[in-house]
Backbone as CSV, one residue per row, in Angstrom:
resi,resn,N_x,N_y,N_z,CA_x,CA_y,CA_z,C_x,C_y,C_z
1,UNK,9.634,-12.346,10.784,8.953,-12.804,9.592,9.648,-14.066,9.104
2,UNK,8.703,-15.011,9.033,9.549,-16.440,8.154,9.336,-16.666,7.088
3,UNK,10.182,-15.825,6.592,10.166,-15.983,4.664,11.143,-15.747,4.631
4,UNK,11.517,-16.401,3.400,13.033,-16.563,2.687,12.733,-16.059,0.890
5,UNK,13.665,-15.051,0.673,14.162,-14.175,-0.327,14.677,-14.961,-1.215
6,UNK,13.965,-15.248,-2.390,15.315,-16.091,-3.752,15.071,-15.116,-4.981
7,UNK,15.942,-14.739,-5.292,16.108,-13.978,-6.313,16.793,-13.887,-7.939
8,UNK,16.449,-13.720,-8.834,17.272,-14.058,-10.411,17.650,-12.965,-10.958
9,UNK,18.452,-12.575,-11.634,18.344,-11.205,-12.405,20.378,-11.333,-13.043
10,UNK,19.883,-10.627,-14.145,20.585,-10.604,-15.201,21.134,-8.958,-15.469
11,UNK,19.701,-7.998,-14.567,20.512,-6.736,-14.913,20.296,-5.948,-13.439
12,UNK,20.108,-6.697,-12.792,20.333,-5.996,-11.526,18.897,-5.390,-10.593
13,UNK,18.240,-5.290,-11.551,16.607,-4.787,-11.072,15.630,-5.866,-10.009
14,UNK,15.868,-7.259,-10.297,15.599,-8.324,-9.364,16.114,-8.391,-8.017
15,UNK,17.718,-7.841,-8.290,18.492,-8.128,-6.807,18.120,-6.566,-6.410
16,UNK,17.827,-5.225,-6.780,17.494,-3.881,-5.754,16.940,-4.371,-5.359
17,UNK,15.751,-4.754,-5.768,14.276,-5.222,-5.417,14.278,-6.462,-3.688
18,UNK,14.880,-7.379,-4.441,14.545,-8.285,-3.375,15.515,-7.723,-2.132
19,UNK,16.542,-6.856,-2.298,17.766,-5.892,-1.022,16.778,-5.469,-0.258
20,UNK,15.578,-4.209,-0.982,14.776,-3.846,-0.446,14.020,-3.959,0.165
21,UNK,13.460,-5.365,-0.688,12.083,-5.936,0.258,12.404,-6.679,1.758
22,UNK,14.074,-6.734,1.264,14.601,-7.929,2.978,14.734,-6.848,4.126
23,UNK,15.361,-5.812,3.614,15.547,-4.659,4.196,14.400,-4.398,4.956
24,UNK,12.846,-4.437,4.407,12.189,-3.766,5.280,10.880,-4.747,6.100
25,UNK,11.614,-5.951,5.385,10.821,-6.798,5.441,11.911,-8.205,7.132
26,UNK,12.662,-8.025,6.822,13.895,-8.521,7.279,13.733,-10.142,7.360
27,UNK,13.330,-10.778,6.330,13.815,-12.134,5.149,14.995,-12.238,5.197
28,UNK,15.051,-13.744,5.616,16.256,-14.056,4.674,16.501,-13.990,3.094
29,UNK,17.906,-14.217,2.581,17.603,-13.419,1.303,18.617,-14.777,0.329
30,UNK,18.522,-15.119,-0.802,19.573,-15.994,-1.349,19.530,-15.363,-2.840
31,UNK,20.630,-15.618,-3.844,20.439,-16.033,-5.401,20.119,-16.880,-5.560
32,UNK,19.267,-17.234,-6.735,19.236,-18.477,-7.180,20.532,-18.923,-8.342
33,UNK,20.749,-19.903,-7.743,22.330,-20.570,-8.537,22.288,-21.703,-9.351
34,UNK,22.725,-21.954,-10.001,22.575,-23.212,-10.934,23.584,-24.244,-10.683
35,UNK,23.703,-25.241,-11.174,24.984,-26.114,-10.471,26.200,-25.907,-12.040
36,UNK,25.847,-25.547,-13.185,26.669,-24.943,-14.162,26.206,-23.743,-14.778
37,UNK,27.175,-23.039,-15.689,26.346,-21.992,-16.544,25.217,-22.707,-17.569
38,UNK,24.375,-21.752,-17.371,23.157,-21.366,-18.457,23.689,-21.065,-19.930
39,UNK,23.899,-22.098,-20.853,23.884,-21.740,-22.415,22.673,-21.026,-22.742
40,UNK,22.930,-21.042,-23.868,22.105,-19.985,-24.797,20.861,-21.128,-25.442
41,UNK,21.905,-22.152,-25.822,21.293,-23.192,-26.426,19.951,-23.781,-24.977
42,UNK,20.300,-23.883,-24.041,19.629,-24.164,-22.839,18.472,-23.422,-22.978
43,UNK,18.366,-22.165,-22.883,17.669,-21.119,-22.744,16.436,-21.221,-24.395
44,UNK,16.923,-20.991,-25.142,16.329,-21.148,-26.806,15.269,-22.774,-26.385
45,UNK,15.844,-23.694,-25.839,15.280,-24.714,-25.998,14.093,-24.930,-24.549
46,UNK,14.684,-24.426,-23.814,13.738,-23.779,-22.239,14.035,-24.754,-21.574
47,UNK,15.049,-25.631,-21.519,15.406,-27.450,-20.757,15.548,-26.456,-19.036
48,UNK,15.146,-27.430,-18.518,15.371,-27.049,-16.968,16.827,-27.675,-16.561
49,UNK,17.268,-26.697,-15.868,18.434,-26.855,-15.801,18.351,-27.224,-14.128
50,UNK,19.925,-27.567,-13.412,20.235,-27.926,-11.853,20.444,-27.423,-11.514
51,UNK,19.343,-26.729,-10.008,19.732,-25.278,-9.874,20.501,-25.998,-8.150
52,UNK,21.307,-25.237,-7.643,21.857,-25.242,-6.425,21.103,-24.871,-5.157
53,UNK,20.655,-26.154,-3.987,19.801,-25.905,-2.777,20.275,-24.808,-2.391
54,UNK,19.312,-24.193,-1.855,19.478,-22.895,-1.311,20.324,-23.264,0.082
55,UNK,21.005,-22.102,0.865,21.576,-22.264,2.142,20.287,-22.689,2.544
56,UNK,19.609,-21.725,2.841,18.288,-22.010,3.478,17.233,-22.839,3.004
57,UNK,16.834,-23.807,3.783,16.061,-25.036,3.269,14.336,-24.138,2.930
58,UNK,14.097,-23.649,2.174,12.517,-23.513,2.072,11.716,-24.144,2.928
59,UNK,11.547,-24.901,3.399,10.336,-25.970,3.928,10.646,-25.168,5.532
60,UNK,11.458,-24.808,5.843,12.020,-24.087,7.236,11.439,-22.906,7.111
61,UNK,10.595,-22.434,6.224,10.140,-20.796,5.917,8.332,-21.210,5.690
62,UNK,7.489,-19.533,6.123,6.430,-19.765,5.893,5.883,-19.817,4.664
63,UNK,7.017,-18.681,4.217,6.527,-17.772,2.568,8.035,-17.845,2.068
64,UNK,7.934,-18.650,0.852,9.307,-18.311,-0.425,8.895,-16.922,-1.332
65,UNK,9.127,-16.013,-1.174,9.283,-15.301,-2.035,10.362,-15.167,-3.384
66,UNK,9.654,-15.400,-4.655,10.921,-15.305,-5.662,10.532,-13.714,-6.446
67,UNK,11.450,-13.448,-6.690,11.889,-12.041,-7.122,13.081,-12.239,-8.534
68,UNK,11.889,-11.707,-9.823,12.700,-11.992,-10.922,12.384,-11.100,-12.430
69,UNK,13.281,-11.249,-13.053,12.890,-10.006,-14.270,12.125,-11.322,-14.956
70,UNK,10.888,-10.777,-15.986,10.620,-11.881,-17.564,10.796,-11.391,-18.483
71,UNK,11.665,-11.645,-18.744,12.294,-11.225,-19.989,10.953,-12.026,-20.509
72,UNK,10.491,-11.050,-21.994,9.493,-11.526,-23.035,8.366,-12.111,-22.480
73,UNK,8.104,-12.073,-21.201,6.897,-12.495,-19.859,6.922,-13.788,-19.724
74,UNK,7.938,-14.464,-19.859,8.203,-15.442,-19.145,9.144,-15.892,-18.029
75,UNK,9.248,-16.847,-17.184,10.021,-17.010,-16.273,11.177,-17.580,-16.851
76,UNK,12.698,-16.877,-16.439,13.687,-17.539,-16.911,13.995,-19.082,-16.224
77,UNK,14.287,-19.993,-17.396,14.510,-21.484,-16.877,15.050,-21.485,-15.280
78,UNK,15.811,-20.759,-14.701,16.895,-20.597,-13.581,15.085,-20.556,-12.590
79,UNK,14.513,-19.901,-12.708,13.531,-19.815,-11.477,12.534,-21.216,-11.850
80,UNK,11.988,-21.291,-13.483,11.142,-22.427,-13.550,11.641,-23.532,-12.832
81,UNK,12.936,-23.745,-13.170,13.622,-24.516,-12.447,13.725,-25.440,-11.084
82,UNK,14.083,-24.327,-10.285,13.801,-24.172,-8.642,12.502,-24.507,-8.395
83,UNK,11.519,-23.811,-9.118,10.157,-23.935,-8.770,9.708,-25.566,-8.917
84,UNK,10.205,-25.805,-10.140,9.888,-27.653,-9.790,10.662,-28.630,-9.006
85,UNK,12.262,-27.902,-9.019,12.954,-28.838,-7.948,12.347,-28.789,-6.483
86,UNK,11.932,-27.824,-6.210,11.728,-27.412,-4.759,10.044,-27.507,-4.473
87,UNK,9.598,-27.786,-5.688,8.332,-27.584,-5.358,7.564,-28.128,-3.829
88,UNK,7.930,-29.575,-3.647,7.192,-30.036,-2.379,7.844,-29.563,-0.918
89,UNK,9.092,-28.728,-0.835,9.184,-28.143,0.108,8.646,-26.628,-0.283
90,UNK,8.092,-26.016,-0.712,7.681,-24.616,-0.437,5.988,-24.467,-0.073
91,UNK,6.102,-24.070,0.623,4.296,-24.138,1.436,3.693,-22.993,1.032
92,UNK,4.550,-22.074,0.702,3.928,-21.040,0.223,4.830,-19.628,-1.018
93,UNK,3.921,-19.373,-2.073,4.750,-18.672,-2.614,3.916,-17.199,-3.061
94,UNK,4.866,-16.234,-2.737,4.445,-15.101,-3.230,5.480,-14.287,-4.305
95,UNK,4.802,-13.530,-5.680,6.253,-12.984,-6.265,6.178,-11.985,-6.799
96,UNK,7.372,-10.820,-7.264,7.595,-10.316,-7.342,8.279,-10.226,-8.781
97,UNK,6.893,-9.867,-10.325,7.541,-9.900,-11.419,8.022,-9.022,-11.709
98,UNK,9.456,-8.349,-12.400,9.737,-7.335,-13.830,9.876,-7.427,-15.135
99,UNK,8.422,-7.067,-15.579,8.388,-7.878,-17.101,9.721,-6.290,-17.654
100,UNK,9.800,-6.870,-18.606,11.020,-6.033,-19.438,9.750,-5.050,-20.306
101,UNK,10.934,-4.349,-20.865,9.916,-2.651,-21.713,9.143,-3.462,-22.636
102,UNK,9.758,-4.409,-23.084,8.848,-4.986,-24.885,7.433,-5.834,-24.367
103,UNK,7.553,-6.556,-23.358,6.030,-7.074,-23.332,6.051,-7.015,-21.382
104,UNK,4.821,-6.685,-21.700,4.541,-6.096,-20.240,3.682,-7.150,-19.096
105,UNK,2.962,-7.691,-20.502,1.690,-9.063,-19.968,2.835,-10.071,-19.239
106,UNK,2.361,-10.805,-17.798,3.061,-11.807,-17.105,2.232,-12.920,-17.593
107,UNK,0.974,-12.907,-17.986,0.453,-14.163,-18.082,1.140,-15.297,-18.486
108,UNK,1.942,-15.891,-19.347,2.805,-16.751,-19.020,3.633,-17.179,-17.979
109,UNK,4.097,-16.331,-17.613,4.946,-16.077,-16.387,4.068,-16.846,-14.850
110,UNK,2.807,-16.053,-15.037,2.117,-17.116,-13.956,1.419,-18.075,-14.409
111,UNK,2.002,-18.337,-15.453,1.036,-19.979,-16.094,1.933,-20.864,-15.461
112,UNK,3.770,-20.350,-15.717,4.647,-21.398,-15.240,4.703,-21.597,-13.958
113,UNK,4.634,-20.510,-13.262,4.446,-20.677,-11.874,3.865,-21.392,-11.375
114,UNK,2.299,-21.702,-11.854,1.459,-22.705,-11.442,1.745,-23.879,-11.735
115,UNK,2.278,-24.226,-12.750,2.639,-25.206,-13.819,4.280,-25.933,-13.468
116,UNK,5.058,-25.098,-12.794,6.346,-25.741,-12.228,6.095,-25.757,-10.196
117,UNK,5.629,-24.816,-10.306,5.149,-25.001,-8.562,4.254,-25.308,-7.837
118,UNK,3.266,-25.691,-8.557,1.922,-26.455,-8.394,1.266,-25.742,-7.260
119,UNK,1.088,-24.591,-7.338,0.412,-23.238,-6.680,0.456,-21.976,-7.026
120,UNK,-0.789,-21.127,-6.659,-0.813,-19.960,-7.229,-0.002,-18.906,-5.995
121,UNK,0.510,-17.795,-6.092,0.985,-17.328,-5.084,0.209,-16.586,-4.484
122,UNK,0.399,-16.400,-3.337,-0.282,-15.980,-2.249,-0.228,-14.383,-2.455
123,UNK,0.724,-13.979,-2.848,0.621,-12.805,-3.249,1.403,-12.085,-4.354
124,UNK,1.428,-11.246,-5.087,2.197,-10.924,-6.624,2.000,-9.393,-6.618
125,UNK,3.205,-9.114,-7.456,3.695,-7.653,-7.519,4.108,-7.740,-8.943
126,UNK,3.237,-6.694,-10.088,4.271,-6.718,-11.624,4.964,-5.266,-11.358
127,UNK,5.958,-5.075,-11.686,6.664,-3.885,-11.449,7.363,-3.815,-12.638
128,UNK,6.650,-3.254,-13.600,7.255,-3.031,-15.307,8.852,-1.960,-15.239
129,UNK,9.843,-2.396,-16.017,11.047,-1.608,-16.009,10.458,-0.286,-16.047
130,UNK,10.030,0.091,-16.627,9.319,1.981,-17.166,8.777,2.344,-15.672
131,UNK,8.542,1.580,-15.123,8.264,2.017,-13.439,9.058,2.387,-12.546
132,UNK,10.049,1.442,-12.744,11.668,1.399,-12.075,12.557,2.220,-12.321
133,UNK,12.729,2.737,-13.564,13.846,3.383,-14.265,13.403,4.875,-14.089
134,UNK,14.458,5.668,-13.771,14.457,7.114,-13.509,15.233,7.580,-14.887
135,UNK,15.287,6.974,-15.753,16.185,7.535,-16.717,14.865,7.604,-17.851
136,UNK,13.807,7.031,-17.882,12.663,7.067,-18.893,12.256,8.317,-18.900
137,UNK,12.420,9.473,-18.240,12.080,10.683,-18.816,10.312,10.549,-18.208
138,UNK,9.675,11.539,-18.857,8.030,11.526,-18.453,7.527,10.092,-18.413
139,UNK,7.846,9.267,-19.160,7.270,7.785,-18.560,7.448,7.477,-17.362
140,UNK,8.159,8.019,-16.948,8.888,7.037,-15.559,8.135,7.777,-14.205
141,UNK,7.839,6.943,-13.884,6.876,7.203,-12.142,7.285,6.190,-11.425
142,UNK,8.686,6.756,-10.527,8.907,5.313,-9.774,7.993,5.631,-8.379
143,UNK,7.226,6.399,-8.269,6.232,6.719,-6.904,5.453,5.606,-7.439
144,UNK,4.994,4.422,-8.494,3.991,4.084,-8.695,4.875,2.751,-8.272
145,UNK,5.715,2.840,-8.674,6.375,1.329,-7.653,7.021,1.077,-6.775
146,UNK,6.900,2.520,-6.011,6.782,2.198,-4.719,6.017,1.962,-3.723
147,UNK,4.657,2.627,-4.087,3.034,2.161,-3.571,2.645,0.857,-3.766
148,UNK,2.982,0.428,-4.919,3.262,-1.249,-5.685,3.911,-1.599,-4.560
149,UNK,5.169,-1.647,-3.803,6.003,-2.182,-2.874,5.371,-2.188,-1.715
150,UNK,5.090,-0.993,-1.616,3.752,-0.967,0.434,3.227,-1.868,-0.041
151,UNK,2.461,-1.736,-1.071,0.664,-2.899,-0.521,1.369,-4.438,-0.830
152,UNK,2.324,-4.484,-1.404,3.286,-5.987,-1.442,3.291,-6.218,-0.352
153,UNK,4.175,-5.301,0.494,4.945,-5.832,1.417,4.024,-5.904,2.891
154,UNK,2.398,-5.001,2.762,1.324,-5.435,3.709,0.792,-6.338,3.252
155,UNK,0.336,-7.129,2.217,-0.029,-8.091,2.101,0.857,-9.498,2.599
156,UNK,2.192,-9.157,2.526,3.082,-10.051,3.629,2.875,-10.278,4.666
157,UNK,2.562,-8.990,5.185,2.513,-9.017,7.017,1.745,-9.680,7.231
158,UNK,0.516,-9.527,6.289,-1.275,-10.216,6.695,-1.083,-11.485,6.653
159,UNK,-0.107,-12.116,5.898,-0.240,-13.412,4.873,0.656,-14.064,6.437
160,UNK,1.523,-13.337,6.953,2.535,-14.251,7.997,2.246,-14.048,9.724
161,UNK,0.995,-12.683,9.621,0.520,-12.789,11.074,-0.168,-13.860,11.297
């Protein structure tokens, strides 16, 4: 499979996720890195920050997959980021959102996508925390994101046969 794995996360739910999907998917896999820390002030104001080329050149891959939490359903600057630095090498993007418990809607989230990567992705997965988490008690059905993960990860196969 020629896709390459970039991933963001702040609490750890981005990086299971994208372990998994390389795991069965067998992607290469990266973080996304910045060339300094992320202030607060950065973040409040949404400035795109310098994120660090990946080892792996994107444009060398069929499918970039990014894999990331939205906090408040948006994309954190660290991926908007990438998405416009890198934009004219990625040929193709598919992703993998976790909106957080308080707002569940991505629609922002894929406004920026389109809007920093100048394409819609080829394929998308929302995988709400309350899906993920085994500690939510009767809310929690992580069987529902893992069926979420099959038809992801066949819509890959289709997208790269």
């Amino acid at each position: 499979m020629s896709a390459l794995i970039l991933w963001h996360d702040q609490r750890g739910s981005a990086e299971t996720l994208a372990r998994q999907l390389q795991a069965a998917t067998g992607a290469a896999i990266e973080a996304i890195q910045t060339e300094r820390p992320v202030g607060w002030f950065d973040r409040l104001l949404q400035r795109d920050v310098a994120i660090k080329p990946p080892q792996s050149d994107p444009k060398t891959h069929r499918l970039v997959i990014i894999c990331c939490a939205t906090p408040r359903g948006r994309l954190p600057i660290e991926v908007r980021s990438l998405l416009f630095q890198f934009r004219t090498r990625i040929s193709a993007l598919a992703c993998v959102l976790i909106p957080d418990t308080f707002t569940t809607n991505t629609e922002f989230a894929l406004a920026d996508i389109e809007r920093h990567a100048s394409q819609r992705p080829v394929a998308l997965v929302e995988l709400p925390l309350r899906e993920l988490s085994e500690a939510a008690g009767e809310a929690s059905r992580p069987w529902i994101a893992q069926r979420k993960m099959e038809l992801f990860r066949d819509q890959l196969k289709n997208y790269l046969q």
